[in-house]
N, C-alpha and C positions, 0 to 999 in steps of 0.2 A: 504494500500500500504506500502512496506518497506520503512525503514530510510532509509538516507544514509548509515549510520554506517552499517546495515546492508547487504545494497546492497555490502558494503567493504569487509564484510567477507564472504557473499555467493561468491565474486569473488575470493577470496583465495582460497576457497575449492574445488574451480570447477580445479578437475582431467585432464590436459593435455591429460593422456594416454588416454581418452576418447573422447574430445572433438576437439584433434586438428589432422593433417596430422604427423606423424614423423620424427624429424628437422636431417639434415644429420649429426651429431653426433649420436642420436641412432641410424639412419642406416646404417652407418658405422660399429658401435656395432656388428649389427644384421651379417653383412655382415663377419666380421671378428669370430663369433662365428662359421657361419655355414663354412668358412674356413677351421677353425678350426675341426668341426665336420668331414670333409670329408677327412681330414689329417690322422683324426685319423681312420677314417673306412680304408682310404688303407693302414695302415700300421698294420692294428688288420686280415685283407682279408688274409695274407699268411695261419696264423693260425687257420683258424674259427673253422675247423673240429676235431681239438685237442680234444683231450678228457679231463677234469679233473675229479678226486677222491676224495671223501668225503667232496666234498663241499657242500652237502645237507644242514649243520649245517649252511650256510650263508642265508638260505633263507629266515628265520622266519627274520630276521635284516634286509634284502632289504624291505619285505613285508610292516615290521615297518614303513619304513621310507616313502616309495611310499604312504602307507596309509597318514600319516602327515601332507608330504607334500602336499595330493589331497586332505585332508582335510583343510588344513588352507588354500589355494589357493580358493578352492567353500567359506568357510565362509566370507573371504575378495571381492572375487566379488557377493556373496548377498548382504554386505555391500555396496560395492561401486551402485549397483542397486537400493539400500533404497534410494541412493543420486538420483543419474542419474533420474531413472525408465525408462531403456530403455529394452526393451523387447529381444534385442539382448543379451544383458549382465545376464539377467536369461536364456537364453538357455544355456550359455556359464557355469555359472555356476553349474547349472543342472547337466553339463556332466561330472566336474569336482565329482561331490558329487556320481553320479553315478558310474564312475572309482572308486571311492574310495571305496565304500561297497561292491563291489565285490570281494575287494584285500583278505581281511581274510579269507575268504571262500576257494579261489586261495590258499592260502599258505598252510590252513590246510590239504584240499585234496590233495595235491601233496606225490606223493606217493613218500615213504622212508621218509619223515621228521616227522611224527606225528606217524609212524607205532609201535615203540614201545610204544606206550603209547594206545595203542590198536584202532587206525583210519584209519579208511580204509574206504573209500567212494569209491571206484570202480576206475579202471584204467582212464575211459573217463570223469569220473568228471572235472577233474582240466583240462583240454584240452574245454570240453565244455564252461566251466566258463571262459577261457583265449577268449575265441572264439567269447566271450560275452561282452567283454572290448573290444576285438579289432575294432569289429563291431560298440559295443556300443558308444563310446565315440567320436568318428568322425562324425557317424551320427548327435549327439547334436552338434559336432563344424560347422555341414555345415547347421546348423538351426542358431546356430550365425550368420555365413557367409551371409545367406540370411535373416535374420529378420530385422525388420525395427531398425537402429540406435535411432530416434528421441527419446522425453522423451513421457512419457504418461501423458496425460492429469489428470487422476486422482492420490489421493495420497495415495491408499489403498494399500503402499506397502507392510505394512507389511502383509494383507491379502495372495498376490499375493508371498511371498515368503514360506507363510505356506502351501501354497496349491501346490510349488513345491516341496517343501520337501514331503511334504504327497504322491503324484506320483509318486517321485523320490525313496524314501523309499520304498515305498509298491509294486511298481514296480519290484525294484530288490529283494524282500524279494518274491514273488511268483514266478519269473524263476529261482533264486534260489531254493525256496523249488520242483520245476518243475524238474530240473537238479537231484539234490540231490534224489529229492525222485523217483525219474525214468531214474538211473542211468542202469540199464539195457539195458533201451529203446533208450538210450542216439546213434548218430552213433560213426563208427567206427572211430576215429581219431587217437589214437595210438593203436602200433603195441604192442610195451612191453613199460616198464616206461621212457625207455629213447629215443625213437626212433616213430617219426611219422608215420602215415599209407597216401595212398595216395591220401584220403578224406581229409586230412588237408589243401593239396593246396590249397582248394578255398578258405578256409580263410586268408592267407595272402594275394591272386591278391586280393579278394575283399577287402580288408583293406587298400591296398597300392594303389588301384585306388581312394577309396575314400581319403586317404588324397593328394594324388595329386590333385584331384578335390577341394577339401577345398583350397587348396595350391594355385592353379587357381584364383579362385574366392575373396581371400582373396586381391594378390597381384593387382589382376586388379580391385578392388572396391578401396582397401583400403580408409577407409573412418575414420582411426585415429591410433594415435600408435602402440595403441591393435593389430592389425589388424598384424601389422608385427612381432607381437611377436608371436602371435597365430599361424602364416603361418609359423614360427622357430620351433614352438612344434610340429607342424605336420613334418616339415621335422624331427626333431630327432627321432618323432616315423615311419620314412620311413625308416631312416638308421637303427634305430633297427630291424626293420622287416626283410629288407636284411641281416643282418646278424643272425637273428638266423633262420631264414626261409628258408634260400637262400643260403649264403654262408655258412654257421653250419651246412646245411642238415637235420635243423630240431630236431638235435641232444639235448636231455635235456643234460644239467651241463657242455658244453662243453666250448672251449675259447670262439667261437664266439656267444654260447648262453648269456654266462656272460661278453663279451663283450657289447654286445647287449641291458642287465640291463641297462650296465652304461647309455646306451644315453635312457631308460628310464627314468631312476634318473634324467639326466639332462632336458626330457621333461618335468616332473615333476615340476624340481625347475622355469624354465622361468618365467612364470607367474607370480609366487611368487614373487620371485624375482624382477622382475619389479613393482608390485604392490608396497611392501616393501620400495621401492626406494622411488616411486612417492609416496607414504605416508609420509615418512620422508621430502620430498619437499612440501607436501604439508603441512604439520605441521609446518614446519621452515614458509613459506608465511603468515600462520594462526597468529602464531607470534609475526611475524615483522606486521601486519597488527593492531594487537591486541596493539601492543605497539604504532607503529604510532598514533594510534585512541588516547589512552594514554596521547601522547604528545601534540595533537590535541588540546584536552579536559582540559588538564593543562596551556597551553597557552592560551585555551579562558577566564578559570578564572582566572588567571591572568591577563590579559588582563581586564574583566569585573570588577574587582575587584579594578584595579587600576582606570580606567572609571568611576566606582561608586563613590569611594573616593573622584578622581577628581571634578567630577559633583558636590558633596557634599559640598567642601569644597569651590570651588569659585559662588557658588551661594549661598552659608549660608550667606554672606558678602551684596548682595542685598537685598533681603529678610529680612534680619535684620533691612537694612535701611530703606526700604520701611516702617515694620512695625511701626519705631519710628519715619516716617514722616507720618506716618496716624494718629497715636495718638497726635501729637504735632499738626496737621491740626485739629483734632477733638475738642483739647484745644481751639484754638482760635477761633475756630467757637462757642463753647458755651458758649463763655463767656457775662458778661453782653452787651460789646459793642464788636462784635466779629472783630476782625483784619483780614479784608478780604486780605490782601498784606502779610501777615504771612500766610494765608491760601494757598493763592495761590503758596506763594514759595514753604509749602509744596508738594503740590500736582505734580510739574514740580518736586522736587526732584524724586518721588516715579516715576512719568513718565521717568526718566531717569535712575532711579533703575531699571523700568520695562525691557525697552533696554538693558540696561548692561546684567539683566541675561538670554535675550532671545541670547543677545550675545556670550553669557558662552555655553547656548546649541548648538546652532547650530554652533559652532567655538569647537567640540569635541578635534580636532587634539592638543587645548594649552594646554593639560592635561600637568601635571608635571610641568609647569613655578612657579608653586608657589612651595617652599622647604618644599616637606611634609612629609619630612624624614630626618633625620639626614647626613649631609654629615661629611666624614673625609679624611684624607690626603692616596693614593692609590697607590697602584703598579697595574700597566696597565700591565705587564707582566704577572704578578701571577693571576690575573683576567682573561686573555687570555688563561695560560696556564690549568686553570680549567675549562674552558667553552671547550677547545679543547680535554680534558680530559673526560667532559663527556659525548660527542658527539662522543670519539672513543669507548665508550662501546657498541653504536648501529651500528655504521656504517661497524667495523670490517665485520659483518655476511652478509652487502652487498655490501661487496669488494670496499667500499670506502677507500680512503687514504687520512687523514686529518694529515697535519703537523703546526706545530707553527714555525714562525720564527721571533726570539726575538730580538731586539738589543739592544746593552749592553748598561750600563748605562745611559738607559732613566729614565728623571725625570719622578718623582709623581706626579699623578691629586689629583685634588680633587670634590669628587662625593661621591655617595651614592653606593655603591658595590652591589647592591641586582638590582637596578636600571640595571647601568652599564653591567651586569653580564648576566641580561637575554636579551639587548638589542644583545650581542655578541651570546648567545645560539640562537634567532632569525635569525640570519642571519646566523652562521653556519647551522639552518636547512634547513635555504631557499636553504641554496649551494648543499644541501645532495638532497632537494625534487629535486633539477634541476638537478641533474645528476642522479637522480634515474626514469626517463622519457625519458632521452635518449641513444645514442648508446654509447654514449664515452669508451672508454678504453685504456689504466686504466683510472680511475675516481679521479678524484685528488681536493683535498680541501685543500686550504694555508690560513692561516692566518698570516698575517704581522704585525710587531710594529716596527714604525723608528720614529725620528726628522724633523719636516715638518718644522720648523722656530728653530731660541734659545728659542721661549715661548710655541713653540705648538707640539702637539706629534698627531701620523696618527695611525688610524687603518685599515687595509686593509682585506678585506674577500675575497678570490679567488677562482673561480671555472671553469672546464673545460667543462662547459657543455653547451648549445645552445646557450646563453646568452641571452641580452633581446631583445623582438621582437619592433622594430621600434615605430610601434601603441599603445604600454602600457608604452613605455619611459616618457613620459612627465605629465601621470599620476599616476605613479608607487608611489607616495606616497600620493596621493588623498584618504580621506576614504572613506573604501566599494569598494576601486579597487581591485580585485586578479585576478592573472592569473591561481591560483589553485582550480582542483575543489575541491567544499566544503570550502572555503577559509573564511575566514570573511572581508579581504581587510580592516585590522586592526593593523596589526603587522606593519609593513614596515611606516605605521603612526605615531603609539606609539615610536617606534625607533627613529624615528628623533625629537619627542617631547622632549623624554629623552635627545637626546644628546644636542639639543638648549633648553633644561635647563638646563643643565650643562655650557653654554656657549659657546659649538662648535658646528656643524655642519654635518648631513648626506649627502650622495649625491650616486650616482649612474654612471658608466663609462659601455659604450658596452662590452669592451675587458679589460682584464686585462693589464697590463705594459708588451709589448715583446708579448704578446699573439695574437691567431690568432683567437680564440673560445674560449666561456665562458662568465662571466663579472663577475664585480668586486664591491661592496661595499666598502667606504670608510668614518670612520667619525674622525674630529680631536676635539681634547681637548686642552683648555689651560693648562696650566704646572704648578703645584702648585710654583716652583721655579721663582721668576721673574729673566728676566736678569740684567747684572748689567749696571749702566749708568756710565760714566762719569760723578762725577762732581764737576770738576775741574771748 
């Protein structure tokens, strides 16, 4: 079975665009793109039928690019399929891989662009091969459409991707060599090279019914983001159809033929493009997960590390004693006339050694009362301002806002800085985990230094986020308590031990000062400075 840790970063990588409904931000998106789309079809409509000149020379460059992008778009959802294994997402990609092998073929045959270089495949080539996209690649989209989303049980993905390439390939490489090598036999679809014949119509109604049908079926299942992105590519490849099918008259190289391109290009990019996206988010999650885990991992040895020492050093103290009251019992027991009142005392010593260190262990929480580190005289600011400092290098990237607020000339403690330091990184992350679980916005982290007496100085940690729940208030520094999962319910213990061995005190408040949501951390120290008395 998986770790945790694990389980943390298969939930980073798990794809959105796949898995979830899409949040009305991308459909918003979606909505304002196809706006847009249809903006641009009425206002390209006056001119469809324009003719243009010697634009032959742009075709090999669309071809280019159409190829690219249909190729990195299928390699990214075979990728995304190796995760998933959802059977929907190899058909999808399928088609994509499919459009794309047939573009070079399309380009070369196109009659006037390759002619002087001596190619000529026959007038109906490049019309059959076109004919062959348009039909092709929506039929795979409406095997998307209706294939089962779910993941598959087994994990022979990468079998199952080699054996659609191998279909997908060899597929179009035999109605390719079909077309090509029985370009004769090929029907009539044009007239001359640049004007259709009237066998062509059925390929656009049939093209433009199936991707309405996809279109259909996509928006009334939609069963995750994809889904609306996919039903976007099929409209652009609607409005392209209309326009060069329909309103261009079928015309090659005309405006609204190469109108027409573009919202190919742009079917093209969608995909991609969203893919792209969600990649980039999902890498940023991977991350921040990866660092999380990180600081996780750093904080328990530290934690264990100081626990260890702890344990170590207040139980070395019984033990010691024990031993040299076994030997001093063992003395007077062997001697010629053994001192049984000397025996005895020892033995009540070592019985109360015993206690003491059984006391040590299960009293985890006094770790730190003994000074097992050097203390020196401290700026409580400059301690603040570096723990807030390096808690803004992580939290920037999830829109957290951690501010310091200092006040002036507050006295010096004194403590141990290494101690001190990471008691304050603990509780800046507690403020960061708890607003990183909820809705709040903006998300705001304060940290406060002020004069709580003339001898005592307050640290306050502030956050806007749920605050604490009623039922874990009174045990919140209990050890082995967390409300986080994965927790060790260790920190928030260690924390207060630190600071009542320094001589002050942790504690916990619902709400911050003035606040209505959130809570608040707060712990104080005595003042290296005493005040002054009177005395007179």
């Amino acid at each position: 079975m998986p770790n945790k840790d694990e389980s943390a970063l298969g939930a980073a990588v798990q794809s959105p665009l796949v898995t979830s409904l899409a949040k009305g931000t991308w459909i918003g998106v979606a909505v304002a793109l196809s706006l847009l789309i249809v903006a641009s079809f009425a206002l390209t409509m006056p001119f469809a039928r324009l003719p243009t000149y010697h634009t032959e020379m742009l075709l090999p460059a669309y071809a280019a690019a159409i190829l690219l992008l249909e190729l990195i778009t299928a390699a990214l959802l075979f990728a995304l399929y190796s995760l998933r294994r959802s059977p929907a997402l190899l058909c999808l990609a399928s088609g994509y891989l499919f459009s794309a092998v047939l573009v070079p073929a399309w380009a070369i045959s196109f009659p006037g662009v390759f002619t002087a270089y001596g190619i000529d495949m026959g007038l109906q080539t490049t019309a059959a091969i076109a004919a062959l996209r348009r039909i092709g690649f929506p039929l795979f989209v409406l095997a998307y459409a209706l294939a089962p989303r779910a993941t598959r049980a087994s994990t022979a993905t990468g079998h199952h991707i080699a054996l659609s390439l191998a279909l997908v390939l060899g597929g179009a490489a035999l109605l390719l060599a079909a077309i090509i090598g029985g370009s004769e036999a090929l029907p009539l679809f044009m007239r001359d090279s640049r004007n259709v014949a009237t066998l062509w119509q059925i390929v656009p109604i049939a093209a433009l019914s199936l991707y309405l049908l996809v279109i259909a079926l996509l928006l009334a299942r939609r069963q995750s983001q994809l889904d609306i992105w996919v039903a976007l590519v099929m409209f652009s490849l609607a409005v392209e159809l209309l326009l060069i099918s329909f309103l261009g008259g079928g015309v090659r190289l005309g405006v609204g033929w190469w109108a027409g391109r573009l919202y190919g290009l742009l079917a093209a990019s969608i995909v991609l493009l969203v893919l792209l996206v969600e990649s980039t988010q999902v890498y940023g999650r991977l991350a921040r997960t990866i660092a999380a885990e990180r600081r996780l991992r750093r904080s328990r040895l530290t934690a264990m590390e100081a626990l260890s020492a702890s344990i170590a050093h207040e139980i070395n103290q019984p033990l010691t004693s024990m031993i040299t009251n076994a030997n001093a019992g063992l003395r007077w027991l062997v001697k010629s006339e053994p001192r049984l009142d000397r025996a005895e005392a020892a033995l009540r010593h070592i019985v109360e050694d015993g206690h003491r260190a059984s006391s040590i262990v299960t009293g985890i929480r006094s770790m730190f009362t003994k000074e097992l580190q050097e203390r020196t005289e401290l700026d409580l600011n400059g301690l603040v301002a570096a723990a807030v400092e390096v808690a803004r290098s992580e939290s920037t990237h999830e829109f957290i806002e951690i501010r310091a607020v200092l006040a002036d000339d507050l006295p010096p403690v004194i403590g141990n800085a290494v101690q001190l330091g990471q008691v304050l990184r603990n509780l800046i992350e507690n403020a960061m985990d708890a607003l990183r679980g909820s809705g709040t916005w903006p998300r705001q982290v304060v940290v406060r230094t002020c004069h709580r007496d003339p001898d005592e100085v307050l640290v306050s940690v502030e956050d806007n986020g749920p605050g604490i729940a009623p039922e874990v208030a009174q045990t919140l520094f209990d050890p082995f308590v967390s409300t986080k999962a994965g927790g060790m319910g260790m920190g928030l213990m260690f924390c207060r031990a630190v600071v009542e061995a320094h001589g002050g005190r942790l504690w916990a408040a619902p709400t911050p000062p003035g606040g209505t949501t959130g809570a608040v951390f707060q712990f104080s120290l005595p003042s290296a400075i005493l005040p002054a008395h009177d005395n007179a």
